[in-house]
Each structure stands twice: as C-alpha cells, then as structure tokens.
C-alpha positions as CSV (number, residue, x, y, z in Angstrom):
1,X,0.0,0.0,0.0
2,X,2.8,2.5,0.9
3,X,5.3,1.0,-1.7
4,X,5.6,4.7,-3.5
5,X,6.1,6.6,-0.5
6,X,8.6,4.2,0.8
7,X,10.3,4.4,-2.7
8,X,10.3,8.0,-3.0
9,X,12.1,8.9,0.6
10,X,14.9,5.9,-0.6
11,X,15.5,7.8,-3.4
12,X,15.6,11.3,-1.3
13,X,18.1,9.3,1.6
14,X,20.1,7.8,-1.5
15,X,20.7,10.6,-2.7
16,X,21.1,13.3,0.1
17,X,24.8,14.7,-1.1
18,X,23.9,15.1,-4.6
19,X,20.9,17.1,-3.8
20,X,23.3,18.7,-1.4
21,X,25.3,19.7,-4.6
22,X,22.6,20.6,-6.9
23,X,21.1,23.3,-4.2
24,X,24.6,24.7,-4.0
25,X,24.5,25.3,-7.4
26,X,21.2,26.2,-7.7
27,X,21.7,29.1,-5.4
28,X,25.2,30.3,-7.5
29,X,23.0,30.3,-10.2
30,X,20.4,32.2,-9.1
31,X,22.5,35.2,-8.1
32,X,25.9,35.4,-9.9
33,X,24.8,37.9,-12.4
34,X,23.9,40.3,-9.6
35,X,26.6,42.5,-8.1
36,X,25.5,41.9,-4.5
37,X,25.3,38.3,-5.1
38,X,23.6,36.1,-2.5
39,X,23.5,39.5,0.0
40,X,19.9,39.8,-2.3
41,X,18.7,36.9,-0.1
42,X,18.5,39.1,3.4
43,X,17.8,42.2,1.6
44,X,15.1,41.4,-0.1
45,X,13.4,40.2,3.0
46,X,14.8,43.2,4.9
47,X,13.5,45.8,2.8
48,X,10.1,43.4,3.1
49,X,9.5,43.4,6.5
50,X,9.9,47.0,6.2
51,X,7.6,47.6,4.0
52,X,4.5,45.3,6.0
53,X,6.0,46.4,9.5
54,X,5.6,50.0,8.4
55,X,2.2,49.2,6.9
56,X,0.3,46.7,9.2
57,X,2.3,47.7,12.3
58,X,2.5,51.7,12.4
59,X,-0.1,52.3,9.8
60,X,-3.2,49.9,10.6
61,X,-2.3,49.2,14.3
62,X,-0.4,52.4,15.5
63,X,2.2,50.4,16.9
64,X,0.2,48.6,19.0
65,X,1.4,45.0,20.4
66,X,0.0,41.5,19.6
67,X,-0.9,41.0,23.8
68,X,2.4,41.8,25.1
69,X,4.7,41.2,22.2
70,X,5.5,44.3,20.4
71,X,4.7,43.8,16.4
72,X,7.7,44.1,15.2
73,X,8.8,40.9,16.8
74,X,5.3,39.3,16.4
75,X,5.5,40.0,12.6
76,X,9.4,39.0,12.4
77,X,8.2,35.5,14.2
78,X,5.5,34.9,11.0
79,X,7.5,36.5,7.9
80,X,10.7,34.3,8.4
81,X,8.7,30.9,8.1
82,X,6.7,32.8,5.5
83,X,10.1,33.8,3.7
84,X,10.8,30.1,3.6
85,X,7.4,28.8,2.5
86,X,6.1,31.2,-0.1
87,X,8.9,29.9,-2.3
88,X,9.4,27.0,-1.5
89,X,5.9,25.9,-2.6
90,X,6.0,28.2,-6.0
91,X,9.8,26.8,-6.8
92,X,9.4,23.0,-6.1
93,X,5.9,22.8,-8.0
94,X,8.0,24.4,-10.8
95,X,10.8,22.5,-10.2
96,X,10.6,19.4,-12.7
97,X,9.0,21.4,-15.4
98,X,11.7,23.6,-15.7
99,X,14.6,20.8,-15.7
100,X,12.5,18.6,-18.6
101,X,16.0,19.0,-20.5
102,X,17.6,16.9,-17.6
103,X,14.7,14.7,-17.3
104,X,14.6,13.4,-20.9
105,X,18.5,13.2,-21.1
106,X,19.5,11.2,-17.9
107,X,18.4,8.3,-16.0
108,X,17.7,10.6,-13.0
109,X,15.5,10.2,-9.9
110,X,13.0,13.0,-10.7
111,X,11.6,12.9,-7.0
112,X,14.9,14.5,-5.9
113,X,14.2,17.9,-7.7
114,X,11.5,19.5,-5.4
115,X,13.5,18.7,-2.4
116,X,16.4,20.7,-3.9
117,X,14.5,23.3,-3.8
118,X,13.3,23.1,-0.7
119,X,17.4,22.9,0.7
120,X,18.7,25.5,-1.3
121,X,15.8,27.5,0.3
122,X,17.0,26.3,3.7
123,X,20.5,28.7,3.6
124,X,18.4,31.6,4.1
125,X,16.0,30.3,6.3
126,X,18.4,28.9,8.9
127,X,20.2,32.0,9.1
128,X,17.3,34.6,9.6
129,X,16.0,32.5,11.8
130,X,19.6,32.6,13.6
131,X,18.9,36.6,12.9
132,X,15.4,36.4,14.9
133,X,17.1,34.7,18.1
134,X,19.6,37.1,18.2
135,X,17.0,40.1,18.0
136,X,14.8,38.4,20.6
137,X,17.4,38.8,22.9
138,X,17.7,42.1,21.9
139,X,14.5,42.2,22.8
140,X,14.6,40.8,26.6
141,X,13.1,37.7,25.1
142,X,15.3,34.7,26.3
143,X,14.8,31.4,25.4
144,X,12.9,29.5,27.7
145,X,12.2,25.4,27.9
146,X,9.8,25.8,25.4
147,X,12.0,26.1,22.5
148,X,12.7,22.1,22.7
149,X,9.5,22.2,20.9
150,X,11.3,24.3,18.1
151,X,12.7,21.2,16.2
152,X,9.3,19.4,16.0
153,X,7.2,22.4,13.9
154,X,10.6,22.7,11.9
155,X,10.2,18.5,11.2
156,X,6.4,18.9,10.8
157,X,7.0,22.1,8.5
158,X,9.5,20.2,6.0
159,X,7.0,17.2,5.8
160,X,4.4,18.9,4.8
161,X,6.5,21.3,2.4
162,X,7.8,17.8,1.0
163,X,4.5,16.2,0.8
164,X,3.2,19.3,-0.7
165,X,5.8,19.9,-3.2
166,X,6.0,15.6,-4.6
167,X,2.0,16.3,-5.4
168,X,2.6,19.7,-6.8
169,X,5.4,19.9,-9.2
170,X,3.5,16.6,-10.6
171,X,0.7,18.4,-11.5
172,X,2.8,21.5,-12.7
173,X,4.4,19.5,-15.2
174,X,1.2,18.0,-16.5
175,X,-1.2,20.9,-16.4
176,X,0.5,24.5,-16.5
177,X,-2.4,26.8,-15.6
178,X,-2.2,24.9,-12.2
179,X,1.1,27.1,-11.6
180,X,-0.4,30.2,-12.4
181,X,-3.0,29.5,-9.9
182,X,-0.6,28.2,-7.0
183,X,1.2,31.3,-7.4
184,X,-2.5,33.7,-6.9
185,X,-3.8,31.0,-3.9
186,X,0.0,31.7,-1.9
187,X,-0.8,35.3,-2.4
188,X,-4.4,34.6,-1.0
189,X,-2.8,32.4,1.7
190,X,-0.5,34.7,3.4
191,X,-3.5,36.9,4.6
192,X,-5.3,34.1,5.4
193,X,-2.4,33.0,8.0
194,X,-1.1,34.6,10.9
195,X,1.5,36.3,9.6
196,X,0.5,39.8,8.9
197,X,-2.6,39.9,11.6
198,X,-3.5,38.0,14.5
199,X,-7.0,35.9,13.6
200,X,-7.4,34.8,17.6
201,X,-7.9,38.9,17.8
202,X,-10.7,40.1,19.7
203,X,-12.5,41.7,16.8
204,X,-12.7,38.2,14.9
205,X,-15.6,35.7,15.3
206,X,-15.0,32.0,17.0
207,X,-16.4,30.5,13.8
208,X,-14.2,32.3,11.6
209,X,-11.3,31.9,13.7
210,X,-12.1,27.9,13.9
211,X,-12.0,28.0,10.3
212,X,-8.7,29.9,9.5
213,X,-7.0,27.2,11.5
214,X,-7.7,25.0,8.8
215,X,-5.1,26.6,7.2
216,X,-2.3,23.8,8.2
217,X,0.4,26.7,7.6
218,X,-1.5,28.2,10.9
219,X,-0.3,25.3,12.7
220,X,3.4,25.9,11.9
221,X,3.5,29.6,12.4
222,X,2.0,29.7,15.3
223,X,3.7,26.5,16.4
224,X,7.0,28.7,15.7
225,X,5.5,31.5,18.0
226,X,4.6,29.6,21.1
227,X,8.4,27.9,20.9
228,X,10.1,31.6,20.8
229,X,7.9,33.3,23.6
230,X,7.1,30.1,26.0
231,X,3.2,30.2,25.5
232,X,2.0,26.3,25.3
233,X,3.5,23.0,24.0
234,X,3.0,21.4,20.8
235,X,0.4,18.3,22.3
236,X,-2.0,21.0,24.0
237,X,-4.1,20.6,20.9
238,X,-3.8,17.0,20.0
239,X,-7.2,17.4,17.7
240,X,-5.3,20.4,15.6
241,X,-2.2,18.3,15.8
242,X,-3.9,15.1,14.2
243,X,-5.5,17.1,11.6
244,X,-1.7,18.8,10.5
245,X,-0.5,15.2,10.2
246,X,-3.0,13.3,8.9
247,X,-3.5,16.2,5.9
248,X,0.3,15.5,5.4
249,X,0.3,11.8,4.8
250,X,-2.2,12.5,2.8
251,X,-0.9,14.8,0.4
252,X,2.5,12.5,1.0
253,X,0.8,8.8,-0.2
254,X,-1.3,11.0,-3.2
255,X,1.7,12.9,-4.5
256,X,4.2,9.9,-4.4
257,X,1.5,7.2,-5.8
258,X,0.8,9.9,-9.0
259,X,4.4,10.9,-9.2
260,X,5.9,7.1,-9.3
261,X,2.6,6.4,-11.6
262,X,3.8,9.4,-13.9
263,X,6.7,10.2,-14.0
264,X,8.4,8.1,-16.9
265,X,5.7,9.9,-19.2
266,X,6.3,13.4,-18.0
267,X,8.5,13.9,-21.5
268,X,6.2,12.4,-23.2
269,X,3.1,15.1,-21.8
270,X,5.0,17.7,-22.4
C-alpha cells in the first residue's frame, strides 16, 4: 500500500549529497549575475519586512502590540517561516517542469528535484531565523524550555513542504495553468495565516477563527511562536495536531502514488 512513499524517501536518503550539490548550485546560479550576489537573499526580506511592518504595524495598528509582544517581533516571528514557504511551494511545484531537458537526457531520480529546492531554500532560512534569536534577545526575550518544541514544527514544516511539493510539481508539469493559480492561492494564503494579523484577535468571530486554522500553515506559524515566547507546547491541541499530520500523509501517499505512476511519461506530456 505505501510502496511509493517508501520508494520515494529511498530515493531522497540515496541521494542526500547530490541534492546537497545541486542546491549549492542552484543558489550560484540564481545570483551570480547580480553584483550583490547572494547579499539579495537578506535584503530582499529586509527591505520586506519593512515595507509590511511599516504598513500593518505603524499604519493599521499604531504600533500597538499582539498581547504583550510588540509587532515588530510578532511580525518578524511569522515573515521568516513565511520567507521560507512562499517559495518553496512556488519553486518546487515548478521544479521538474523547468529541468525537462535533464529529465529526458539522464536516468535521473525525478523525486529528488523538489526537495532541492526546498534545501537550497533552507540557507536563508536557517540564518534569519539565527537573525530572529539574536534580536529576541535584543528584545529581553530569552529562550525558555519551550524552544525544545522548536525542532518538532521545523520537522512537521519540511514534511508537509515535502509532501506538498511531490503532489505539486506533478501536476505542474502536466497541467501548467495549475502554476499560475498556485502562485495567486499563496498570495491569498499569506493573509489568510497569521503572519501579517492575528486571527485569535478580539474583533474576529469564534467561527471564523475555527475555520482559518484550517489553514495547516497556521499550525506551523503559530507552532513557531509559542516555541520563541514560551506560550504552550505542541500536544496542548492533540485534535489540531492530528489534523496537521494526517492532511500530510495525505498529500505525501497521493503525491508519491501519482508521481511514481507518472513520472516516466512526464516527457512524453510535455
């Protein structure tokens, strides 16, 4: 029953340095025409969090905190996982389409190029979030026991991303409006999380709040949140928690069974 998952994570273990490699130089690639170079990859989010602290934090809110967290930090503690998932899910949909020319050419495990993605994304991610410790402190926030908890959402947000990302860049390859719509729907998506607002506010309905948390990218920001500042643990909501993992073996056994079933025809469709 689980043959495809169980053939798809051999081929990610079995291959681990070469996709090592191939995100190394992915991410030359991407930025040696630029005279910064790879310095685009904390100014770009920089000059972002700028721009939607200045805007949600001085301009809607007046500077306001989120309970007792000031919103600059609050906002910092969303936009770095954000950072990490908005492309992530846009680059390793994309990912197999746009290397058809090393599909077709070599007898290559095609499961391996979303994940390469998602680890040349993970430079940047592990250093602003290296950056966002160091300004907690800043901040009189120190770590507390509750950051043990840290690894798990981490764990729980590369599964998904992986599980996500095997389905994704499946359909991608077949159908290329899908693209064009993952890229609107992860527009939609960030102000549907809790990234720029808090939906647990006051002014927001039970019902509605009940329903954003459907969102599973809830789970794993504010999973991030309750790590940094010490709020709960991770198995407080075992109901929310079930949900999280049972959407992501489900996207994991649909997105390996079609990929394995598909994959030697993807030439072929395109």
């Amino acid at each position: 029953m689980f043959k495809s998952i169980r053939q798809v994570l051999a081929e990610q273990f079995q291959n681990k340095e070469l996709m090592l490699r191939m995100a190394v130089f992915d991410i030359k690639g991407m930025y040696q025409i630029h005279y910064l170079g790879t310095l685009w990859q904390f100014l770009n989010p920089a000059i972002q969090v700028a721009i939607y602290w200045t805007v949600f934090g001085l301009g809607m809110r007046g500077g306001q905190p989120v309970g007792d967290v000031p919103f600059f930090l609050w906002l910092l503690m969303g936009l770095i996982p954000w950072f990490f998932i908005s492309p992530s899910l846009t680059q390793s949909s994309n990912s197999i389409y746009q290397k058809v020319s090393l599909v077709s050419k070599m007898n290559f495990p095609v499961s391996l190029l979303p994940t390469v993605k998602l680890i040349s994304n993970s430079f940047q991610f592990i250093i602003l979030m290296v950056i966002l410790q160091i300004i907690l402190l800043l901040y009189g926030y120190k770590p507390s026991v509750y950051i043990l908890q840290l690894p798990y959402f981490i764990v729980a947000l590369y599964a998904f991303l992986f599980s996500f990302a095997i389905l994704s860049s499946t359909i991608a390859t077949l159908i290329r409006d899908y693209q064009m719509l993952l890229q609107s729907m992860i527009r939609m998506i960030l102000y549907l999380s809790p990234v720029l607002w808090d939906p647990n506010g006051d002014r927001v309905p039970e019902y509605l709040s009940n329903i954003l948390k459907l969102n599973p990218f809830y789970y794993i920001i504010e999973g991030f949140r309750s790590s940094m500042l010490g709020t709960s643990w991770f198995f407080e909501e075992p109901i929310y928690m079930l949900y999280f993992w049972s959407l992501t073996f489900a996207l994991l056994y649909l997105g390996t069974k079609v990929h394995v079933k598909l994959r030697n025809n993807f030439v072929d469709y395109l």
